[in-house]
TIMI-540072 format. One record per residue: residue number from 1; residue in three letters; x, y, z of N, C-alpha, C in turn. Coordinates in Angstrom, 3 decimals, padded with zeros to 6 digits. Each point is the difference from the previous one (the first is absolute). Layout:
N
+-----+-----+----------+----------+----------+----------+----------+----------+----------+----------+----------+
!   i !  aa !     n_xx !     n_yy !     n_zz !    ca_xx !    ca_yy !    ca_zz !     c_xx !     c_yy !     c_zz !
+-----+-----+----------+----------+----------+----------+----------+----------+----------+----------+----------+
! NUM ! ala !        X !        Y !        Z !        X !        Y !        Z !        X !        Y !        Z !
...
+-----+-----+----------+----------+----------+----------+----------+----------+----------+----------+----------+
END
This chain:
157
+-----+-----+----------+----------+----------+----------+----------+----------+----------+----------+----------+
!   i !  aa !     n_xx !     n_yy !     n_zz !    ca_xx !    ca_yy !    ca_zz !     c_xx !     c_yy !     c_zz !
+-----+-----+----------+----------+----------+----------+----------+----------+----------+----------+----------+
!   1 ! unk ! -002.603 ! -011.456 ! -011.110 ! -000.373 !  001.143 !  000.809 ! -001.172 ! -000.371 !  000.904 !
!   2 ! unk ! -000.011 !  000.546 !  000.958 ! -001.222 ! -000.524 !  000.987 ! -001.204 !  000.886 ! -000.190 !
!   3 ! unk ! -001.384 ! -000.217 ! -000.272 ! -000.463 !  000.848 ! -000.141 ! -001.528 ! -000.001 !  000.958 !
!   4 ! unk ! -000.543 !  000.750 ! -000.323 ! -001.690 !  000.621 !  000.695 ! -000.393 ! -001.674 !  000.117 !
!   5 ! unk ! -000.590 ! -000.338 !  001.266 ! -000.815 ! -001.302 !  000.156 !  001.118 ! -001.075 !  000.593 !
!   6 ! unk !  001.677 !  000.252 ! -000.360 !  000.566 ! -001.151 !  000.590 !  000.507 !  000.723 !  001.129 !
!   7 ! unk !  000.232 ! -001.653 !  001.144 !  000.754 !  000.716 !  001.484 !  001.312 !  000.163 ! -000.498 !
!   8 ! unk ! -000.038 !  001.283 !  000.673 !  002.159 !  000.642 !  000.178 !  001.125 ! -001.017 !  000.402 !
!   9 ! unk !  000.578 ! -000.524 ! -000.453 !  000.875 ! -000.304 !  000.315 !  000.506 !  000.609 !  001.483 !
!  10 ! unk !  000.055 ! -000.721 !  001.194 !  000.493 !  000.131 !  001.142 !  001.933 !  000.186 ! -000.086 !
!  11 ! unk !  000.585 !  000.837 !  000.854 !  001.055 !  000.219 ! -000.179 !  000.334 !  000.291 !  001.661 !
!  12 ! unk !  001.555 !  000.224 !  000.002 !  000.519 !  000.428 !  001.145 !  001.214 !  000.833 ! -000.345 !
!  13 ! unk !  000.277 !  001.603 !  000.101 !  001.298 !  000.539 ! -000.422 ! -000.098 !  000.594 !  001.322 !
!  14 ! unk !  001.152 !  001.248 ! -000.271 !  000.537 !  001.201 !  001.135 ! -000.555 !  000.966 !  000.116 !
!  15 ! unk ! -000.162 !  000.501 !  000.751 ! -000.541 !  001.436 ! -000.016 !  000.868 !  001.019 ! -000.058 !
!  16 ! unk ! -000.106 !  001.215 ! -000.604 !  001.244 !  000.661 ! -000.015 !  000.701 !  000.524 !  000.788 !
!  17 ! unk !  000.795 !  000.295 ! -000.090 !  000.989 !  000.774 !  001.382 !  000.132 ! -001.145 !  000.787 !
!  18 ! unk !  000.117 ! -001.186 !  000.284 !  000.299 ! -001.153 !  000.694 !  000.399 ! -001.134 ! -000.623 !
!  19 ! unk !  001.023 ! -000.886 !  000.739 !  000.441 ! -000.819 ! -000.984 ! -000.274 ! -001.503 !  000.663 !
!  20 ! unk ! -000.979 !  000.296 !  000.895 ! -000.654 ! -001.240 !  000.678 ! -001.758 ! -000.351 !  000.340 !
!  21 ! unk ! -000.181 !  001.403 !  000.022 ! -001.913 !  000.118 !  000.253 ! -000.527 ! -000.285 ! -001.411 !
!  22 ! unk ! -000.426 ! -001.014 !  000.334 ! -001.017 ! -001.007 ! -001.518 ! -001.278 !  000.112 ! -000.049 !
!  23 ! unk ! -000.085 !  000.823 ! -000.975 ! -001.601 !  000.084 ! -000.709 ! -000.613 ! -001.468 ! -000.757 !
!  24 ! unk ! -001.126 ! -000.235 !  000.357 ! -001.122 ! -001.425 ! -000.043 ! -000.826 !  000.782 ! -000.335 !
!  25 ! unk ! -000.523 ! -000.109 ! -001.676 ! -001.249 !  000.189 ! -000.289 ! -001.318 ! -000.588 !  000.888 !
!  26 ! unk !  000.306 ! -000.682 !  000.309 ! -001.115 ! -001.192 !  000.755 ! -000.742 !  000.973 !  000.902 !
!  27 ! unk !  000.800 !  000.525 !  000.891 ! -000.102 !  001.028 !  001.587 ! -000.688 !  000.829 ! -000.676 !
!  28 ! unk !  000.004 !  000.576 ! -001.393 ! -000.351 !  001.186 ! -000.189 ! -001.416 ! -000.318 ! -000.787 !
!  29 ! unk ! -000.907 ! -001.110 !  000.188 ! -000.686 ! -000.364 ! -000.710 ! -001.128 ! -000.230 !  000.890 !
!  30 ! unk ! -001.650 !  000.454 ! -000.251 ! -000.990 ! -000.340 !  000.948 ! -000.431 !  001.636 !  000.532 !
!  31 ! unk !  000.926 !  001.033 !  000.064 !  000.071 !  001.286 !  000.279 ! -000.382 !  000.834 ! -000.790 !
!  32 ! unk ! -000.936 ! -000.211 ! -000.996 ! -000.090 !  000.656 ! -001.047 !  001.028 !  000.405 ! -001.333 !
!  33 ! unk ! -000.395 !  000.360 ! -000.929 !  000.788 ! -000.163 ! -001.051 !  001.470 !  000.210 ! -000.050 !
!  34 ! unk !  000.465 ! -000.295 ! -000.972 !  001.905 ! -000.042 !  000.284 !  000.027 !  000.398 ! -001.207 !
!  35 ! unk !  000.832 !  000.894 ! -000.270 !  000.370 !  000.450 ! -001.667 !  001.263 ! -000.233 !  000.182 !
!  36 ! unk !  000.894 ! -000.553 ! -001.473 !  001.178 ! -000.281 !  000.209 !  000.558 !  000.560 ! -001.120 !
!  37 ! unk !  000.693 !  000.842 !  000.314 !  000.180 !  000.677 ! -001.312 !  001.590 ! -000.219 ! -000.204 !
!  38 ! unk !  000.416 ! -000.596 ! -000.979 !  001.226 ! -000.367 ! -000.500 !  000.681 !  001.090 ! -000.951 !
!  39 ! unk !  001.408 !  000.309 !  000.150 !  000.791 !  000.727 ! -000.503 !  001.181 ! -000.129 ! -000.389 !
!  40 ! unk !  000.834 !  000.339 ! -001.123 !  000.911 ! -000.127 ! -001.022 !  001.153 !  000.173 !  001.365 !
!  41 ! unk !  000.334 !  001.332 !  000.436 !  000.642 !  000.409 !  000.537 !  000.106 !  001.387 !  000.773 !
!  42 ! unk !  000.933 ! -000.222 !  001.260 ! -000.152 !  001.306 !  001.051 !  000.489 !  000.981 ! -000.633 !
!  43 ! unk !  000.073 !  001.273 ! -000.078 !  000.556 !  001.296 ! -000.128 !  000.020 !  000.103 ! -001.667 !
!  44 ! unk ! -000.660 ! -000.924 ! -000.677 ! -000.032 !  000.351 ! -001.687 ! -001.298 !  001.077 !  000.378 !
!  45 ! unk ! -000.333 !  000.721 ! -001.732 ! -000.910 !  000.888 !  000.489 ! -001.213 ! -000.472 ! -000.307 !
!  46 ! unk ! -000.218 ! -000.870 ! -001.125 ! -001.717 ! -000.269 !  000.522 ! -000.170 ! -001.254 !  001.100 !
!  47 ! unk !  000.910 ! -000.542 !  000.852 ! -000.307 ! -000.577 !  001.118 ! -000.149 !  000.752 !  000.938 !
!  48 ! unk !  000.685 !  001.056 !  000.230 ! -000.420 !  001.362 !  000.808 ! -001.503 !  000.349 ! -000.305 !
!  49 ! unk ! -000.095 !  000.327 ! -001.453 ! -001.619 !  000.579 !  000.060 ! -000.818 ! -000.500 !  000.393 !
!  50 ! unk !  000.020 ! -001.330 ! -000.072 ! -001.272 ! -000.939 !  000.360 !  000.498 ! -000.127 !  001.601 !
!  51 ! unk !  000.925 ! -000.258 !  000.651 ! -000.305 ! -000.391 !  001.474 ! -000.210 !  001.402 !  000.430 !
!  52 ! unk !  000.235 !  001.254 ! -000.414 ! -000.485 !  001.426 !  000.723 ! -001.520 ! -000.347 ! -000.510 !
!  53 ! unk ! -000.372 ! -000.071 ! -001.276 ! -000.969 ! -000.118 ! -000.342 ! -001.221 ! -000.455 !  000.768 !
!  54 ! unk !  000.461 ! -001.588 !  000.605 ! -000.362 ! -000.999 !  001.016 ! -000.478 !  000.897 !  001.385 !
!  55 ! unk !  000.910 !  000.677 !  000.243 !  000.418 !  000.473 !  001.137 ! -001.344 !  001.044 !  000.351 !
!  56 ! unk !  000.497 !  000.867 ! -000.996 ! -001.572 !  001.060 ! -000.804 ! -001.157 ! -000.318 !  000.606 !
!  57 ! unk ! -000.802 ! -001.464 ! -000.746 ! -000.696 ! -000.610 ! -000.199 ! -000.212 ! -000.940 !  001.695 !
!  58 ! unk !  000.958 !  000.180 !  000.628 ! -000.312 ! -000.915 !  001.115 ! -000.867 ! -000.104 !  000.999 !
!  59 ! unk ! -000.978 !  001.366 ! -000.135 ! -001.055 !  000.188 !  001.143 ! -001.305 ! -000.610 ! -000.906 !
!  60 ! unk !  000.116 !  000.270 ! -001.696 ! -001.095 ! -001.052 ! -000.256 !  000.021 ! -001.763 !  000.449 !
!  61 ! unk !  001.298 ! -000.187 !  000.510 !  000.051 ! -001.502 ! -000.295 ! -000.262 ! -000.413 !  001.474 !
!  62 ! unk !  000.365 !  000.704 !  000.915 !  000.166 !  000.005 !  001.312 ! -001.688 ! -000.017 !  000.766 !
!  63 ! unk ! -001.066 !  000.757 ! -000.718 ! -000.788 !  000.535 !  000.286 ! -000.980 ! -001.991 ! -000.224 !
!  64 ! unk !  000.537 ! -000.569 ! -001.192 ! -000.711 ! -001.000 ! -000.293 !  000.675 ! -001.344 !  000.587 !
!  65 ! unk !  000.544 !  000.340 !  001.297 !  000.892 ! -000.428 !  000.698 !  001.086 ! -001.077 ! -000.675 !
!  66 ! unk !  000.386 !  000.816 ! -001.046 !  001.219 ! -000.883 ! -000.703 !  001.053 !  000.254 !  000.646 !
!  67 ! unk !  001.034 ! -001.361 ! -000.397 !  001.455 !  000.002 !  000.475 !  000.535 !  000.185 ! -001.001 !
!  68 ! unk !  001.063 !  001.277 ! -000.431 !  000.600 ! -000.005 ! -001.106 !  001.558 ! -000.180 ! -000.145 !
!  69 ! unk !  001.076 ! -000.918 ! -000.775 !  000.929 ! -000.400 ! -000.060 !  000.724 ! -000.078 ! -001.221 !
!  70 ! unk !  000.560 !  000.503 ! -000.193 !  001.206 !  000.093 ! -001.514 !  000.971 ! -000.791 !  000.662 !
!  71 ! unk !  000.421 ! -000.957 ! -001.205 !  000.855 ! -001.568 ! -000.190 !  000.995 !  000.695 ! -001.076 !
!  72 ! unk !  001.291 !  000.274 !  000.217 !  000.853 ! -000.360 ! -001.077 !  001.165 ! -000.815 !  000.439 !
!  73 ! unk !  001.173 !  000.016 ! -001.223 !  001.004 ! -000.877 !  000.450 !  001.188 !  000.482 !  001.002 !
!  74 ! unk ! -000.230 !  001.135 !  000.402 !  000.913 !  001.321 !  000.570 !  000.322 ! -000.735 !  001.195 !
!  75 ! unk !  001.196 !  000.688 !  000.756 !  000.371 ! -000.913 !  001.056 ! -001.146 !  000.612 !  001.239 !
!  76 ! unk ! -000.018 ! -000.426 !  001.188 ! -000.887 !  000.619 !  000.837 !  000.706 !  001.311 !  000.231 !
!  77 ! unk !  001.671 ! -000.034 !  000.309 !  000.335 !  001.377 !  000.014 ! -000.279 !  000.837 ! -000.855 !
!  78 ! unk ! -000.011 !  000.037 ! -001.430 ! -000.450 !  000.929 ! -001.340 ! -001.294 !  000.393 !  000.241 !
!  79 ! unk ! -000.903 ! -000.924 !  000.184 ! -001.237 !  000.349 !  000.252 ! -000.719 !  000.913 !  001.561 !
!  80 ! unk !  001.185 ! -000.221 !  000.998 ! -000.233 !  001.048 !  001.537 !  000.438 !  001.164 ! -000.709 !
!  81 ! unk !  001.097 !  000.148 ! -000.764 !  000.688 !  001.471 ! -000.332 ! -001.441 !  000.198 ! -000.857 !
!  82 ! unk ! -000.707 ! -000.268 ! -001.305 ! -000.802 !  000.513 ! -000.704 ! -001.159 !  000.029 !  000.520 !
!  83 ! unk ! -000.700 ! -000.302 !  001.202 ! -000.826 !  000.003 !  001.020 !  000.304 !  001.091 !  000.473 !
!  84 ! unk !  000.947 !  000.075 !  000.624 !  000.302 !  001.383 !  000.780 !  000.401 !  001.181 ! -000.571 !
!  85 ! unk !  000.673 ! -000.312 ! -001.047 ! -000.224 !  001.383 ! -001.508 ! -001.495 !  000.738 !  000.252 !
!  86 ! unk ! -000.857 ! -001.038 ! -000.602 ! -001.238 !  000.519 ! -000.641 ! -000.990 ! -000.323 !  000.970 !
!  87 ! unk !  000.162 !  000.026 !  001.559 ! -001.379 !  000.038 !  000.782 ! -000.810 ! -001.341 ! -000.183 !
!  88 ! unk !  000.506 ! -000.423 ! -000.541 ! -001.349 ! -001.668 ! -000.166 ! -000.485 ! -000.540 !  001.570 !
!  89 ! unk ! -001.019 !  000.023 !  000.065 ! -000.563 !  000.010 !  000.980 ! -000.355 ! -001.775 !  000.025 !
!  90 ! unk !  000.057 ! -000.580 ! -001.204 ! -000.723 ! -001.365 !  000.076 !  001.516 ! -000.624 ! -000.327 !
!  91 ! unk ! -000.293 ! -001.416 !  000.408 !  001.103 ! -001.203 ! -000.295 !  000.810 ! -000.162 ! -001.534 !
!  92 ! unk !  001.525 ! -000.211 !  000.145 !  000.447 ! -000.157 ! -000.848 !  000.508 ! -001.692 ! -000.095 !
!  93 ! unk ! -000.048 ! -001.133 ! -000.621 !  000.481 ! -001.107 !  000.044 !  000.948 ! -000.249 ! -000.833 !
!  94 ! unk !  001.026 ! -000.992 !  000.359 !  001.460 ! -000.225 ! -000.522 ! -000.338 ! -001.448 ! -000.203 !
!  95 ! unk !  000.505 ! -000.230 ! -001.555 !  000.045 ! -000.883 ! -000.515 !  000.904 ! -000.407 ! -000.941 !
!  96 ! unk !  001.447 !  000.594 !  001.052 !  001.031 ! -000.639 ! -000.960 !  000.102 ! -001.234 ! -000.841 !
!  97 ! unk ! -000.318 ! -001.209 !  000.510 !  000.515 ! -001.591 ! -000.695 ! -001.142 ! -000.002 ! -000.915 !
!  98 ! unk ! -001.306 !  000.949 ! -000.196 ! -000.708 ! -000.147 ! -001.092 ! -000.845 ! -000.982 ! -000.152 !
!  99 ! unk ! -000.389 ! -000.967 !  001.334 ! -000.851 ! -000.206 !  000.029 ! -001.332 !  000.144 ! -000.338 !
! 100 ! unk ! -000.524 !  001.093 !  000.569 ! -001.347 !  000.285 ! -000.218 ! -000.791 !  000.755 ! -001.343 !
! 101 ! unk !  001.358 !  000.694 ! -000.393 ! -000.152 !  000.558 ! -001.418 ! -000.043 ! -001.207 ! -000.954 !
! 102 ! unk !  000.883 ! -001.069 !  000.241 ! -000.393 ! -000.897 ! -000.789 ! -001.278 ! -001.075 !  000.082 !
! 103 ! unk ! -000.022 !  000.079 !  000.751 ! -001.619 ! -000.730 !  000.546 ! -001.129 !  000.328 ! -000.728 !
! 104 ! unk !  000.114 !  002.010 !  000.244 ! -000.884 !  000.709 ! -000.431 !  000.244 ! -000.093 ! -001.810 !
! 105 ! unk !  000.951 ! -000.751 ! -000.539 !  000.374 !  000.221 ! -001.398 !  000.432 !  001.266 ! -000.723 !
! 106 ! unk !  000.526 !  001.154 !  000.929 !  000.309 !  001.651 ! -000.449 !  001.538 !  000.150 ! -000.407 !
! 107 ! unk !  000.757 ! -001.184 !  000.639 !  001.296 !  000.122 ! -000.402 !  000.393 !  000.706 ! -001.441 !
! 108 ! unk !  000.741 !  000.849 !  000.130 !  000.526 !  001.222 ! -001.356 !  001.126 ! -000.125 !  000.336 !
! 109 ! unk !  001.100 !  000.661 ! -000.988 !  000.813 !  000.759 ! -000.415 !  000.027 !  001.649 ! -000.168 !
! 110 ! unk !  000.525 !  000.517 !  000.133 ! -000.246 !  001.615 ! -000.212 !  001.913 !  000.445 ! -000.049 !
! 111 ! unk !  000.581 ! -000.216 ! -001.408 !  001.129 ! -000.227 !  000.125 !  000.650 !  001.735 ! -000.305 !
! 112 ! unk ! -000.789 !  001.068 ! -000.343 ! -000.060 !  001.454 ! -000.566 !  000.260 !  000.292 !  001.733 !
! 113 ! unk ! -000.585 ! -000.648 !  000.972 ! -000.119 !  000.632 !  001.281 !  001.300 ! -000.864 !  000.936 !
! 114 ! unk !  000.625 ! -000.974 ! -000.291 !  000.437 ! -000.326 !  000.701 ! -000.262 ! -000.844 !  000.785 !
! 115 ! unk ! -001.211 ! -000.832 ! -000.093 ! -001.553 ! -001.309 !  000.633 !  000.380 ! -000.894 ! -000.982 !
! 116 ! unk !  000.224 ! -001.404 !  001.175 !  000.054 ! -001.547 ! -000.459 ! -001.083 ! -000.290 !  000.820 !
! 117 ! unk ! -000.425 ! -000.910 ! -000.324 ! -001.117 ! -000.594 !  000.469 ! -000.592 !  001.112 !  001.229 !
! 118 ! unk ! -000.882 !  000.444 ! -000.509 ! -000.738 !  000.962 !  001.025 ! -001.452 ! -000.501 ! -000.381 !
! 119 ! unk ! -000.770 !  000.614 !  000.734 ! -000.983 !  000.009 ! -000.408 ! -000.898 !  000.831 ! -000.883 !
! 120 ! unk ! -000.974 ! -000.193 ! -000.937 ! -000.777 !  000.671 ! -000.743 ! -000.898 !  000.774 !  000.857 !
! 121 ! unk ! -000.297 !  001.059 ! -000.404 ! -001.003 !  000.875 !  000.668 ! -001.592 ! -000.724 ! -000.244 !
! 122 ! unk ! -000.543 ! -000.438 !  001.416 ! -001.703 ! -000.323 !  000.315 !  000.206 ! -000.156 !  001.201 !
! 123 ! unk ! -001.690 !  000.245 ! -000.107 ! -000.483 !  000.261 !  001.012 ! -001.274 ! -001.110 !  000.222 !
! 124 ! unk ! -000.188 ! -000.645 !  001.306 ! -000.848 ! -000.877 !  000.261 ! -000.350 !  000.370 !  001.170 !
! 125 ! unk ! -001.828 ! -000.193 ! -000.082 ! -000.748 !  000.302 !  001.117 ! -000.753 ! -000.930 !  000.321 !
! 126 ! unk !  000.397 ! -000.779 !  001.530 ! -000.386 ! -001.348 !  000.624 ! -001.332 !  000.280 !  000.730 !
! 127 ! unk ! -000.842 ! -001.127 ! -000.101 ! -000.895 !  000.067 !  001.206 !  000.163 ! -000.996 !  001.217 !
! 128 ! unk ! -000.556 !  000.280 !  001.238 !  000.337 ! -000.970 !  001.023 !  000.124 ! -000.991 ! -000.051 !
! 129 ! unk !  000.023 ! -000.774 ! -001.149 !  000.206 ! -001.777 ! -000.171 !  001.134 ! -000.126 ! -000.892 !
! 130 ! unk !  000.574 !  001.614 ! -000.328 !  000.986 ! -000.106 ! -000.957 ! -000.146 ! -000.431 ! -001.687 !
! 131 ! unk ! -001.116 !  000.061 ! -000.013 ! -000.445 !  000.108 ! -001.466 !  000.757 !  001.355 ! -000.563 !
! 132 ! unk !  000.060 !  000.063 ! -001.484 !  000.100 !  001.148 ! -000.161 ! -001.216 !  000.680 ! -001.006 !
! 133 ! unk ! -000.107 !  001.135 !  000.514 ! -001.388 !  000.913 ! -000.691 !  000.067 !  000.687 ! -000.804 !
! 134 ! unk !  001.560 !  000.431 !  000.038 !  000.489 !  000.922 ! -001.271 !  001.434 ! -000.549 ! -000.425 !
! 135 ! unk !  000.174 !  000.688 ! -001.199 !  001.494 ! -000.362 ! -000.339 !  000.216 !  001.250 ! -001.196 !
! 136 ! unk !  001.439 !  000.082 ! -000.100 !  000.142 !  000.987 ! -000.582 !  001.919 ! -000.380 ! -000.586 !
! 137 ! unk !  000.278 !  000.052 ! -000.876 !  001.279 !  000.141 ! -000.603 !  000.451 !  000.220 ! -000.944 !
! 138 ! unk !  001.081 !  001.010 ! -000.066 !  000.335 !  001.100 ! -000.883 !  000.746 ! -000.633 ! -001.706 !
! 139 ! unk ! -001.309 ! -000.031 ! -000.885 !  001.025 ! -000.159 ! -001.015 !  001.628 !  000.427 !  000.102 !
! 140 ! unk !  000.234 !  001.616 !  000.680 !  001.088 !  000.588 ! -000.342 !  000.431 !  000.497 !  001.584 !
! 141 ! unk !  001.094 ! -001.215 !  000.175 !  000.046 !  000.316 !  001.634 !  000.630 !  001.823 ! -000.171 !
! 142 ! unk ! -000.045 !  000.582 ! -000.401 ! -000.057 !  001.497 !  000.096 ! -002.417 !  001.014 ! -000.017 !
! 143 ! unk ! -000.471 ! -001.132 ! -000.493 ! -001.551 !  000.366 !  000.203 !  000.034 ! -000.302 !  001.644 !
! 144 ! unk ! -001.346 !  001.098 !  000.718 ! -000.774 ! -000.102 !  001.610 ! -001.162 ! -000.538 ! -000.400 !
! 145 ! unk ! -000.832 ! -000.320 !  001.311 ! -001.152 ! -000.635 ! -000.172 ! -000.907 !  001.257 ! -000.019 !
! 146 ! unk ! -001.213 ! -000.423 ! -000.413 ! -000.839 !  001.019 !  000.308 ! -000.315 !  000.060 !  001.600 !
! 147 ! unk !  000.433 !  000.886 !  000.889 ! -000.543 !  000.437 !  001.179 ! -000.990 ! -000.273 !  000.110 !
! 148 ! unk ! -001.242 !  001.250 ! -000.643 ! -001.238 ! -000.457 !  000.758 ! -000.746 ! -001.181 ! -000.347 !
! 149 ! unk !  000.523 ! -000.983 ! -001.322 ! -000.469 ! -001.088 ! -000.057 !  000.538 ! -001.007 !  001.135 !
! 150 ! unk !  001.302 !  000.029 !  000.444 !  000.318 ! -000.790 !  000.887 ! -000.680 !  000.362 !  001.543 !
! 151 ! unk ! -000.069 !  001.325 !  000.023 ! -001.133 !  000.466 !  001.233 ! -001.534 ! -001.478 !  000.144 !
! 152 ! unk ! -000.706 !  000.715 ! -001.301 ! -001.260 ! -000.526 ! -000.298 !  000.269 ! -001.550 !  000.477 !
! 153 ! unk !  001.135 ! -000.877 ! -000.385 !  000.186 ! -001.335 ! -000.048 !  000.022 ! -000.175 !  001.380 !
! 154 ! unk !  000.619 !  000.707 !  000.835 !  000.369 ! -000.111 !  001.423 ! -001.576 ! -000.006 !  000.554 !
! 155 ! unk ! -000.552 !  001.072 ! -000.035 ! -001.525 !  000.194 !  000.392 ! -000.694 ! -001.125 !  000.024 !
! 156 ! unk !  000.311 ! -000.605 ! -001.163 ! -001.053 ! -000.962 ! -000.540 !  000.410 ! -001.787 !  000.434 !
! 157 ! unk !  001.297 !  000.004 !  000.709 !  000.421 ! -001.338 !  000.608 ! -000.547 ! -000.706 !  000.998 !
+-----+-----+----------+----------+----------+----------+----------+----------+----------+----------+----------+
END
């Protein structure tokens, strides 16, 4: 697992709703903090809670001029439809071939839901050199993070 003090693993996936515009952590780095918050899956219900949740929460993150981005394995189309469901105002990333989930070491199973290799629910908060400052992952990819602790972490990058 990657944790507080090591650099993020650099990646390159899709962005959602497109099946050619490529998201580069790299670009998004130097701009103030990046939270990356990783998820099991689109339209289950505690992946819903936490990216509305996110969503909620997005003028604290925005304010500490964070970039905020949820990574699952969803196609970019799954992830434009659950974007556009629920108002998400911030980036969704596609990481079908599982790259980056595996990088990040979150790779799960969730076989009750219908999830092969998806990703585990965390959340990581980068600073401009791409360190990471926080980390967070869910014993029970059905547990959220604490909000205002992940607020505080953002503040403090």
């Amino acid at each position: 697992m990657v944790s507080t003090g090591d650099s993020a693993p650099t990646f390159t996936a899709t962005y959602k709703g497109s099946d050619h515009e490529t998201f580069d952590l790299e670009n998004h780095l130097g701009d103030g903090p990046v939270v990356l918050a990783f998820f099991p899956g689109a339209f289950t219900p505690p992946c819903t809670n936490e990216m509305v949740a996110l969503q909620d929460n997005l003028n604290r993150f925005t304010d500490a001029d964070a970039t905020v981005f949820g990574i699952s394995a969803d196609s970019p189309f799954s992830q434009g439809a659950f974007a556009s469901e629920y108002d998400l105002e911030f980036d969704l990333v596609s990481d079908m071939n599982g790259d980056t989930i595996e990088a990040f070491d979150l790779l799960i199973d969730i076989p009750d839901l219908g999830l092969y290799e998806a990703a585990n629910r965390a959340v990581y908060v980068l600073d401009d050199e791409g360190t990471v400052t926080y980390e967070w992952e869910a014993d029970d990819p059905t547990n959220e993070p604490d909000y205002d602790e992940l607020s505080e972490a953002v503040q403090n990058a």
